[in-house]
N, C-alpha and C positions, 0 to 999 in steps of 0.2 A: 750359461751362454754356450754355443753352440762354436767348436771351432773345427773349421774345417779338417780334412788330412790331408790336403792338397789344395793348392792356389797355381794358376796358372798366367803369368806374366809376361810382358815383353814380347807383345804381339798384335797385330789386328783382330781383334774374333768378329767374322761374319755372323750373324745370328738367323741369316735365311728365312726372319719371320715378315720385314718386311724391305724392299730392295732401297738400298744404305742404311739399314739399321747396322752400327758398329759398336763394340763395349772394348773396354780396355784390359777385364781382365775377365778372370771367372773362379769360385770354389768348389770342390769337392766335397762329397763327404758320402759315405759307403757306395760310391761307385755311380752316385746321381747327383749332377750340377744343384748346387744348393744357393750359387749366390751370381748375378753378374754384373757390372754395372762400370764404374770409375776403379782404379786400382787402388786409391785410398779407400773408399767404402767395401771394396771387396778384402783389404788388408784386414779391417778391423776383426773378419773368423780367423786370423793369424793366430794358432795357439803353440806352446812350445813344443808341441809336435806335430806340427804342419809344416809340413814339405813342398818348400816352393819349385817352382817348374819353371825353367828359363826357356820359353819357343825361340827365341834365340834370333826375334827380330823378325819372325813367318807372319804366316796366314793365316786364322787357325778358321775351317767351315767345319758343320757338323758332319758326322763320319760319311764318309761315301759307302753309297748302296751302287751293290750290281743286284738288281733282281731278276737274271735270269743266265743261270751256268751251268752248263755239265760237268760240275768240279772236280766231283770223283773222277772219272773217265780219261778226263785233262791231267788230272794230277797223275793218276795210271802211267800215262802216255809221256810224259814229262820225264819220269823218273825209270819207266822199265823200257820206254821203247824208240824208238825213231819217228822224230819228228824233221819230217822233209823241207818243213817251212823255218829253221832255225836256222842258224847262221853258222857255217856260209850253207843260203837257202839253195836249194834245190833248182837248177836251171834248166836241166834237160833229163830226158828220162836214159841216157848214157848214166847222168851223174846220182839219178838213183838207183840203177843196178850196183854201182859203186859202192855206193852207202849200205845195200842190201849186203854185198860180195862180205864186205869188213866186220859188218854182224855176224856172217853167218860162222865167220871163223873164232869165236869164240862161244857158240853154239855147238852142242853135239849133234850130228847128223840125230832128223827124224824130228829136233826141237823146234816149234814153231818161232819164228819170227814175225815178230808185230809191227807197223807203224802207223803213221796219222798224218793230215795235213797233205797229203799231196793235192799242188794246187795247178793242174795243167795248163790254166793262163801265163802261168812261168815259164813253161818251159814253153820249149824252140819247137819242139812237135805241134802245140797248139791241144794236146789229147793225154788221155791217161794211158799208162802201161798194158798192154797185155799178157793173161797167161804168159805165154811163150817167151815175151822180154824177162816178166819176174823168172822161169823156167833156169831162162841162160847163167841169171846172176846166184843161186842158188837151187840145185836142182836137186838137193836131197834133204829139204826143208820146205814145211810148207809153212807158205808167206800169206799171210792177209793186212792189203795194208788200206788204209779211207782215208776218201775225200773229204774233205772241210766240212765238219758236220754229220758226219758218216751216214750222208745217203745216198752216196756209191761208196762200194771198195773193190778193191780190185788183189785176185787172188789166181795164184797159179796153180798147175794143173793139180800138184797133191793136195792142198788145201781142196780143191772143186770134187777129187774123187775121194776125200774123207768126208767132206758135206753129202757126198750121193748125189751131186748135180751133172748129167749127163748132156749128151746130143738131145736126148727126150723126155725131159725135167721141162714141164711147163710149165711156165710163167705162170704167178700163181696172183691171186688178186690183190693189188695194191704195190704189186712189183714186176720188176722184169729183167730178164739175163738177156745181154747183150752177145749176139753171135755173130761168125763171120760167114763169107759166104755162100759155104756148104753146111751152114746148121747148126757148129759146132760153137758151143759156149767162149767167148774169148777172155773168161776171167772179169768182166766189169759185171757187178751185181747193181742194180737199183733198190732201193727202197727195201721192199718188200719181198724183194729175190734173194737177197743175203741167205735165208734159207739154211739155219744152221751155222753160219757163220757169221755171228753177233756175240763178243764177249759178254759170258755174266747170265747171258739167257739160259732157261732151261733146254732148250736143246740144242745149245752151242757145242761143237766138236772140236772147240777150244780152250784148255784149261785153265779152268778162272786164275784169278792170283788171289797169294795165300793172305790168310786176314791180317796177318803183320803188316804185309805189303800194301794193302789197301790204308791202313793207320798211317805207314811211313809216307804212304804217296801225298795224304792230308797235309803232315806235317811240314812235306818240303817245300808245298806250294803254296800252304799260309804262309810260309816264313820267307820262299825268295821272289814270290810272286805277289801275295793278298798285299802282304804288307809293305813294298814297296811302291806301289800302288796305291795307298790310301784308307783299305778297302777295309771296313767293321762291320760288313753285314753283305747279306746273300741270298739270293733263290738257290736252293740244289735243285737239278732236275734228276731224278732218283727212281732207278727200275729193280734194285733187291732190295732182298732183307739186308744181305750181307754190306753195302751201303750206308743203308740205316742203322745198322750196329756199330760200322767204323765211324761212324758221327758221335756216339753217343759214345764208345770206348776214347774216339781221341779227342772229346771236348774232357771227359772224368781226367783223364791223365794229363788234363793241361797241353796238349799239343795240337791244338789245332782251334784257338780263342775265340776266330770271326766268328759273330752272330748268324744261326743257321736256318731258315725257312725251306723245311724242307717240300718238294712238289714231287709226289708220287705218281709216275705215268699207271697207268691201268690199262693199258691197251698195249699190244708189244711189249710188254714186261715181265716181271716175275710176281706183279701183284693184278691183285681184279676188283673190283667194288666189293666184289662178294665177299673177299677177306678180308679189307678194312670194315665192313658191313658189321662182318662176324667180331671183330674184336670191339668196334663200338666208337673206335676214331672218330675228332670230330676237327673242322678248322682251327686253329689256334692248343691244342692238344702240346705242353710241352712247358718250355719257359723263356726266356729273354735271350739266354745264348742258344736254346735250340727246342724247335717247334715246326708241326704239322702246316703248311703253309694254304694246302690245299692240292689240286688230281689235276694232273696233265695229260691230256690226248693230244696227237699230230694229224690234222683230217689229209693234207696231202704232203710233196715231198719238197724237196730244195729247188729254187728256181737259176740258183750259179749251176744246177747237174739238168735245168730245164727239164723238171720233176715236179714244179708245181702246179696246183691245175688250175689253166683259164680258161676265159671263153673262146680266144683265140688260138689259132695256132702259132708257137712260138717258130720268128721267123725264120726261113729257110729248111724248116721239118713240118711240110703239110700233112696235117694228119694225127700231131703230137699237142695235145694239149694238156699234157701232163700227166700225173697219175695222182690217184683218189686211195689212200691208206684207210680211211675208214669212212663206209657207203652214210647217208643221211642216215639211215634208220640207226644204226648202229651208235651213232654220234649223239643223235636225238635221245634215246636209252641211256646212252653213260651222261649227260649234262644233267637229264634230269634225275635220274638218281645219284648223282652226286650231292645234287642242290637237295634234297630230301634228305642226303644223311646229315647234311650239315657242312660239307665239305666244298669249297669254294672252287670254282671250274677254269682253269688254266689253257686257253684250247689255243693249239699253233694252226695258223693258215699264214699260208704264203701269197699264193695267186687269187686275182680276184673272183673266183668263181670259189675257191675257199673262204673270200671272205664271205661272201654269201650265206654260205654252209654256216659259219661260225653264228652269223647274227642269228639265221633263222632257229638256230637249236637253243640259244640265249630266249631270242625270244619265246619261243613254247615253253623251254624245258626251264627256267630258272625264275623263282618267286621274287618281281622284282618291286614288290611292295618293302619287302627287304633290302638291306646295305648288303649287299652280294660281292659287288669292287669282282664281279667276274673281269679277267685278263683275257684279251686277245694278241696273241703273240707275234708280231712280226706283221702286224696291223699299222699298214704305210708304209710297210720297205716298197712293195713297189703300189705304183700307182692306184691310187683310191679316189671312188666319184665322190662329189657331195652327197650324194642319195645316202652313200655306206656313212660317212662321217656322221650322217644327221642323225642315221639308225643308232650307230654305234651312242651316243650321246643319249637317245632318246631311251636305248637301256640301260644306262647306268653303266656302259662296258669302260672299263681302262684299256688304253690302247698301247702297249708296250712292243715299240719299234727299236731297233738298232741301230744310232745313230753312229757306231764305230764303224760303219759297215759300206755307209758312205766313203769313209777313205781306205777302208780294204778289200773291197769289192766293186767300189764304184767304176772303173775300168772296165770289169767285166762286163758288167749289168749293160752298161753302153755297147762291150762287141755283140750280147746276146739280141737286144731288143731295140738299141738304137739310142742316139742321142736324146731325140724330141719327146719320147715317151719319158727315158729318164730324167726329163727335166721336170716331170709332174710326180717325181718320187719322194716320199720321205716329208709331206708335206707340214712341218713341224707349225709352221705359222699358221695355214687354213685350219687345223685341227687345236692348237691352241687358243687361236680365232674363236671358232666355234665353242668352248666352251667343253673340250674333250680334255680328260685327265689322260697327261700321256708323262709317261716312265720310261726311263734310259738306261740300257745293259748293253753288253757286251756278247750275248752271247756264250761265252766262254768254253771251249777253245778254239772258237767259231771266228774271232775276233781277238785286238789284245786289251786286255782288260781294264786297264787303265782307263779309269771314268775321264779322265783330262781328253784323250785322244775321240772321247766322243765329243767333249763338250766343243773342242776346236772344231770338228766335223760338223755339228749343228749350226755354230757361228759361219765357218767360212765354208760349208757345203762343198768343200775341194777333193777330189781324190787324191790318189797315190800320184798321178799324172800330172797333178794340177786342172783338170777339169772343172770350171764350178757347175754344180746340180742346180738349177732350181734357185737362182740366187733371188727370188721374189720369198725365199722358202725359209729363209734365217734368218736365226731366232739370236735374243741378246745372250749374253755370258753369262746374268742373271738367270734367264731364264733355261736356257741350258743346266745350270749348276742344278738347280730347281727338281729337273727330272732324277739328279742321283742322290739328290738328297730329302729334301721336305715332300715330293711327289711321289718319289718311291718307299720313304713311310708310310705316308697316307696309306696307298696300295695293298703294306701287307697289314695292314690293321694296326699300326704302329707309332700312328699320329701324336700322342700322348707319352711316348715314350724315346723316339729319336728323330732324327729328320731338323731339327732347328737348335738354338744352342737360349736355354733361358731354364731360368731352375724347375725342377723338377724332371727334369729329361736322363735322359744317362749319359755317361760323362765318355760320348764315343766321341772321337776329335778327329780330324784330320788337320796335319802341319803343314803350308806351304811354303815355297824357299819365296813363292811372289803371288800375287791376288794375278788373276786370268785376265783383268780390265787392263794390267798395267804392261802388258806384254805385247810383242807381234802376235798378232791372233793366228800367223799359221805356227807359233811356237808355243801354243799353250800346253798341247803335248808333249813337249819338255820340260815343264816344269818339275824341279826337282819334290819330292816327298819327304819334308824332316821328319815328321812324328805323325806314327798312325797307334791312335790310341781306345782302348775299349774298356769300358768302366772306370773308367778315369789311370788305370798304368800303359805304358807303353808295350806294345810290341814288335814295335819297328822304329829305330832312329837310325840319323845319320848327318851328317854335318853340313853346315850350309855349302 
């Protein structure tokens, strides 16, 4: 007889296969649920060396998925550099010269100073820094620091004269330098203007960090971030080799456990189709803690730096409808040679003239006699017709939106475009309605990662403000939960394998201090995380 190595007890287990299916307990055994049901029938694999598990009176759902992070990059930033959006958060751009000033003095003159996160809706200016502000606060350093999501950053004048960016550096395609009134570049890069200064790129005038530090950056952020949070699995969005190897060095070495899907950009990166072509890669390439997830493109930019591109003009700038990072043809050629090698197509659009872009290149470019599970990323952040939803459904696309982003952006989205528009945003119910598979991430460090603080944003569609979005537009707890866990299985080809809690699955858990039903629903993002578990051990506890 078969006894387990682990039993798990003293708890609710959600099983997320169908909505109130509940069990009382569940077994382990080599790292895959082997049994679930009553806690007397699940006792009976009790052998003399099975190790019972006290949840200590929680929640237990199957592990939360974020599927879609810049982890590495986050972790980077986390651990070597300034983050402007931390606490205490950044209010005026006074108080980030401040932050700059304090760096730079345990810096040697000439060493670059990094940050991230600056988020100019905070501060009292209304705007980002320029040259001349970063200048004052360190002017014998050159500074590059970005905004949320880094499709602006903003860099002073040594940084701008070590990239070669001049008065007569032209705006190159898919981006643009913002100047002031006689011509001269004022440090805000867009998109595609960074231009040399983009950590990690090949022609970055930035010196990467050393492979240690990319291992340690992993290690701290599964440990004080993944795993407080819930979290047993992942999208990377992934632009080196060097990346790729700190994946695979800190899963061998034990530091760094989450389940990893990796998503290799080919456009703006250090990789191209032509050399995953050459090595032979194919989707799914790898194993349970770490694999090829599939190829990521970006067709335009961030619509919070009003860099996405619509049909319209974004209001109060006639004339700006955004910027286009990579033209149709280009876009058309990478989807479908991706879908050729094998390689499953990840494409981000933001504005609806990129959602356009996105379907039509699905459409031509991807064999959808096949189970494809192509991703569209950021598909419903803002306003989408039925025409696109029906498209989107009628290829077979998955529609991965940002439900965190509702309560960290939501604010914004309203100063840039208005209340009445963002009330037809993020339309979680019409596309569930329809019959559209949609998955819930965070972003990541775009957002904070905590799958809870989306699931509260999908239910009560509130911002930071108290604003609600779209309340025609939320969706239940159930169904929310749904997106980070049995939905975003499905997604990466994982259905059989995690996403619900019944045997044969692996034994990834997540511990709650209380079920999300029995709470204030604007506090479900507080609930606390007892135990975030992967193959059945812990690597995250803490006490109710």
């Amino acid at each position: 007889m078969l006894h387990a190595d682990k039993i798990f007890y003293n708890a609710r287990f959600i099983t997320m296969e169908r909505e109130g299916d509940e069990v009382e307990a569940l077994a382990v055994y080599d790292g895959k649920i082997v049994a679930t049901g009553s806690r007397a029938s699940v006792l009976e694999l009790k052998g003399a060396e099975t190790e019972m598990v006290d949840c200590g009176g929680g929640v237990v759902f199957p592990g939360f998925s974020d599927t879609h992070t810049h982890i590495l990059s986050t972790a980077l930033t986390y651990v070597h550099e300034i983050n402007f959006d931390a606490e205490p958060r950044t209010r005026s751009i006074a108080e980030l010269q401040e932050k700059i000033r304090e760096r730079a003095k345990t810096k040697p003159k000439g060493e670059w100073i990094l940050g991230s996160q600056v988020r100019d809706e905070n501060y009292v200016e209304k705007r980002y820094p320029t040259r001349w502000e970063l200048d004052e606060a360190a002017p014998e350093h050159p500074i590059l620091i970005r905004g949320s999501g880094s499709h602006i950053v903003c860099a002073n004048s040594l940084a701008l004269e070590l990239a070669g960016i001049t008065r007569d550096t032209v705006d190159p395609p898919g981006g643009s330098i913002d100047r002031d009134e006689q011509g001269e570049p004022n440090g805000i890069l867009r998109e595609r203007g960074k231009l040399g200064l983009t950590l990690g790129e090949t022609n970055s005038v930035i010196p990467d960090y050393t492979f240690e530090q990319y291992v340690e950056a992993l290690e701290v952020i599964g440990r004080d971030v993944l795993g407080p949070s819930g979290i047993t699995s992942i999208c990377a969005m992934t632009v080196s080799p060097q990346e790729v190897r700190a994946h695979q060095v800190a899963l061998k070495q034990d530091r760094f456990p989450v389940r990893t899907n990796l998503l290799l950009r080919v456009i703006e990166s250090n990789f191209t189709l032509e050399d995953l072509a050459t090595i032979g890669l194919e989707n799914g390439y790898g194993n349970d803690s770490l694999k090829i997830g599939g190829v990521k493109v970006s067709i335009d930019g961030g619509s919070l730096q009003r860099n996405a591109s619509m049909y319209h003009d974004y209001p109060g700038e006639p004339g700006n409808k955004g910027l286009i990072r990579i033209p149709q043809p280009e876009l058309d050629d990478s989807v479908t040679t991706a879908d050729q090698m094998g390689l499953r197509n990840v494409i981000h659009s933001i504005g609806d003239h990129a959602y356009d872009m996105a379907l039509s290149a699905v459409e031509d470019g991807v064999d959808l006699t096949r189970d494809h599970r192509t991703r569209i990323e950021h598909l419903g952040n803002l306003p989408i017709t039925n025409e696109q939803i029906q498209k989107a459904l009628e290829l077979g696309v998955v529609a991965s939106p940002q439900p965190q982003f509702i309560w960290t952006y939501g604010d914004k989205w309203i100063d840039i475009f208005g209340r009445e528009a963002m009330e037809k945003a993020f339309p979680f119910r019409t596309m569930l309605d329809a019959g559209l598979t949609v998955i819930g991430n965070s972003d990541f460090g775009m957002s904070p990662i905590n799958p809870l603080v989306g699931v509260q944003a999908a239910v009560t569609r509130k911002t930071q403000n108290g604003v609600v979005l779209g309340a025609d537009q939320s969706i239940s707890v159930y169904e929310a939960l749904e997106l980070y866990t049995s939905n975003a299985a499905w997604s990466d080809f994982d259905e059989n394998k995690r996403g619900v809690i019944k045997p044969g699955m692996l034994a990834d858990l997540t511990v709650l201090a209380a079920h999300p039903d029995d709470v204030d629903p604007d506090t479900i993002g507080e609930i606390k995380v007892l135990k975030t578990i992967i193959g059945g051990n812990a690597y995250f506890e803490q006490d109710m």
